[in-house]
Structures are given as C-alpha cells and as structure tokens.
N, C-alpha and C positions, 0 to 999 in steps of 0.2 A: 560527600560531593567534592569532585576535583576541582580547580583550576579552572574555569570557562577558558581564561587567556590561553593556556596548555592545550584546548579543542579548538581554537581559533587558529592559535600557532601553525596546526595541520594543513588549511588552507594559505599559509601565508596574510591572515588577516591581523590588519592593527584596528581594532576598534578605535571609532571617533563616539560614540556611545554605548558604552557599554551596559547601561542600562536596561538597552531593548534585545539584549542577547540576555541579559539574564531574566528577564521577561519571556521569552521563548522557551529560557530552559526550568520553567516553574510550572509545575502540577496545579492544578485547580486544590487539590486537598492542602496548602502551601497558606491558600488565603486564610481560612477556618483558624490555624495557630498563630499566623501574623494582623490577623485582622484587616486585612485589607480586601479591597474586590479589584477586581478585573487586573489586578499584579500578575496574572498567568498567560500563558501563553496559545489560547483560544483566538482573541481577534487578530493577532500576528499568524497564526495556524490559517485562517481565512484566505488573509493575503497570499502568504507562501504556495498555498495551495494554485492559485492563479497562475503565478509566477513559474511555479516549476513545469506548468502546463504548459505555457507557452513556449516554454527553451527547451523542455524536452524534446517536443515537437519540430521546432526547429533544427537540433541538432539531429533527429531520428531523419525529417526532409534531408538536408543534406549527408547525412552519412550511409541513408541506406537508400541511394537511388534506383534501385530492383524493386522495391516495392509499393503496390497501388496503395490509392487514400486508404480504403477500407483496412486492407493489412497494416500499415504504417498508424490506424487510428485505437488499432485490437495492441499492438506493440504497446504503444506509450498508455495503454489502458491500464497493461499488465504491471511497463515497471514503473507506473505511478499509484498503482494500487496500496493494500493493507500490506500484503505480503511483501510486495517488492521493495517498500519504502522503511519500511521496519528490518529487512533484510540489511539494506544498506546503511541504518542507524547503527544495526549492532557491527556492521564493518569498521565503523569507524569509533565503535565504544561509545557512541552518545549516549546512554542509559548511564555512564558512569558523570557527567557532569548534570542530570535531573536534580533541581532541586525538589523536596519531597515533604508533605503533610505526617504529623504523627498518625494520621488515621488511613492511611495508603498502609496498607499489607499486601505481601507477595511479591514473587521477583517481577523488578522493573525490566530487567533483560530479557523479559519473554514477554512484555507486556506489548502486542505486537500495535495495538490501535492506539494506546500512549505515546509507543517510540512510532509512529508513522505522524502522531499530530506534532510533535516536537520538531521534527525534520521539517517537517513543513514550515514549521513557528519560525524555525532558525532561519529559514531561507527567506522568511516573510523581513522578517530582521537585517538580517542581510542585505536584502534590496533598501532597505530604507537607512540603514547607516551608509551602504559604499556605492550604491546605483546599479544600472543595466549592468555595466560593463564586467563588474569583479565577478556580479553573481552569477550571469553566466559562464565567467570563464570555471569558476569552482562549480557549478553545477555540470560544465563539461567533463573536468576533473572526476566528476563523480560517477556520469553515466556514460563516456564516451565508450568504453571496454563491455559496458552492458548492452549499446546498440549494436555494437560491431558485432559481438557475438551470441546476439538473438540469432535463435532458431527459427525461421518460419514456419515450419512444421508446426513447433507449440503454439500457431495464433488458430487452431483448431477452434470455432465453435461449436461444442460437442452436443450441445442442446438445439442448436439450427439440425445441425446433419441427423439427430436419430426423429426430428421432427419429421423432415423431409421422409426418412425413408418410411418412417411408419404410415403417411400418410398417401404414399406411393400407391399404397396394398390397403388401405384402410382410410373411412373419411374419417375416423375417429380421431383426437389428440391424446397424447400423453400426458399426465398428469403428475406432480410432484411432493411430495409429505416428507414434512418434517415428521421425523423417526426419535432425534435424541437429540441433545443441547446438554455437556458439558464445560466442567471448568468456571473459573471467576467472571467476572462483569467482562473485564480488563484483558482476559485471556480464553473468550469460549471457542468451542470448537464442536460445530453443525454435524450430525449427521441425515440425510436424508435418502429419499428410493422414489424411484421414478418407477412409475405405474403405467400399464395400459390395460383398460376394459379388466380392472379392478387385480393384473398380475404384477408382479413384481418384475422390473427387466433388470432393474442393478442397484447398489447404493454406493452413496461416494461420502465420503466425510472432509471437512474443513471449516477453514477457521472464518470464512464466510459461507450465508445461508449460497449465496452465488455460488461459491467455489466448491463448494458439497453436490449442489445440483449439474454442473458441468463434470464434476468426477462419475456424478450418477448415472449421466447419458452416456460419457465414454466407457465406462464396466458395462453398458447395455451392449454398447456397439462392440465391445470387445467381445463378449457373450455370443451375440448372435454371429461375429467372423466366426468366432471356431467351432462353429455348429455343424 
C-alpha cells in the first residue's frame, strides 16, 4: 500500500487528520487482522455517498444548461453509479493506496463495488477534515470533463422505450430473468433476457442485475429495428 499523503498530494490536499483518510482507505477484511471494528471505511462511505450527490448535481445544473430535470437526474445517476465511480477510482490509482485484510483475495483494481465504496469513503473524509469549499472544488476537478462531455444520447432508458412499444401492440408486459451470475462477491457480472409471452427478445450482461436488464431491452430494440 502506498503513500495516502502521495494520493492526497494529487488534489493539492494537506490533511489536518489524517486519520479519517486512512479510515476511508481501509477494507472491512483490515478489522479481522487488526482487531478492531468500525476502523473501515463504511460509515464514511455513507457520508460521501451524500455528498457527492449533491455537488454533482450542482455542477451537472450549472454546466449542462440544455438539459431537463429528468435528463440531468438519469446523468448524475450514471456517473455516480458502480461503474462510473469505480471508473474514476481506477483513474486516479485509488486501488493502489487500499489498505487490505489477509483474507481479501483477488485483484483490488477490478474490484469495481470496493473501489466505488472507497471513493465515496474518501470524499466522506474529505468533507469532514477540509469543508464544503475544498471538496467541491476537488469533486469538480474530478467530474467537470465527465459532464461536459456526456452524451445525451446514452441517458436512453432502454427498459421504458421497449416497454412502451411492446405495450403499443400488446396489453401484455415484458418480463426479465436472471439467465447467469458470474465472477467473486466483489466482482460479479449479471447476465439476463428479457422475455415476452414466454420468448426471448435479447440478453445484455453486466456488472449490475440493472445494467444487464437495460443492455437486455436495448439488444431487443436493436433486434426488432433491423427486422
């Protein structure tokens, strides 16, 4: 494990506790070898989690004035999700200052629901060693080049639209199964198929049961354009 001061460094941060950053960047499997409880970075994960909601949001408000609530609420869904947030840990090498339990196996770098609680834990941290002010200006630092350059296109909800049209033609709903569930605790990856009147219209896989079922709708609706 590196340096925390060396990943602080990055945002220009001097800790005044650093305690609660290294509380942030502690695995639950961490307690089990040191004996201790609540030393990890869970109830700091809470906080952060709040935290980043609120500033994302605000900087999404002011940077993307094109878009209505609804789109602007599908955005900041996306890059505060598993994917988006773990994306951005491994940008910034977070996985490399975890501290880690001898009983954690598997790579931390792809541990996408570890490095999303972490990030969160850090920012929880963050707010409460340096205030409002730092954290959002580093929380901008972080996502300001991700709002700019969302796509609106990707805020498709692909599970709305093949509802709708199926139900155009049919009062019947489509229905969704889990199909496969691979991979560790820490890294599984869903696949499922979306159903109507017992056929098959697609299947999508991901590393949420959500984001499986949204690939699932859109291979239906891709399916059915090119028919």
């Amino acid at each position: 494990m590196k340096d925390l001061k060396e990943f602080l460094a990055k945002f220009d941060i001097t800790p005044k506790h650093i305690v609660l950053y290294e509380q942030a960047f502690t695995h639950p499997s961490y307690n089990a070898d040191a004996n201790t409880k609540h030393h990890d970075y869970e109830r700091l994960e809470f906080l952060g989690d709040s935290v980043i909601d609120l500033i994302v949001a605000e900087i999404s408000f002011v940077t993307r004035p094109e878009l209505n609530q609804g789109s602007l609420t599908k955005m900041r869904a996306t890059l505060v999700s598993t994917p988006g947030l773990s994306s951005l840990a491994r940008k910034y090498s977070l996985y490399e200052y975890i501290r880690l339990g001898n009983s954690f196996s598997g790579d931390i770098s792809k541990a996408n629901h570890i490095l999303e609680n972490v990030f969160e834990a850090f920012i929880g941290a963050l707010y409460l060693d340096q205030g409002f002010k730092v954290t959002k200006d580093v929380l901008v630092k972080i996502f300001i080049d991700e709002i700019k350059n969302f796509k609106a296109d990707s805020l498709t909800d692909y599970k709305s639209r093949l509802q709708e049209e199926m139900q155009a033609e049919h009062r019947e709903s489509v229905s969704y199964e889990l199909i496969g569930e691979t991979g560790p605790a820490h890294q599984k990856k869903f696949k499922v198929r979306v159903l109507f009147d017992g056929i098959e219209l697609g299947v999508g896989e991901g590393t949420t049961k959500k984001e499986a079922e949204q690939l699932a709708a859109k291979a239906a609706l891709e399916k059915e354009a090119n028919k």
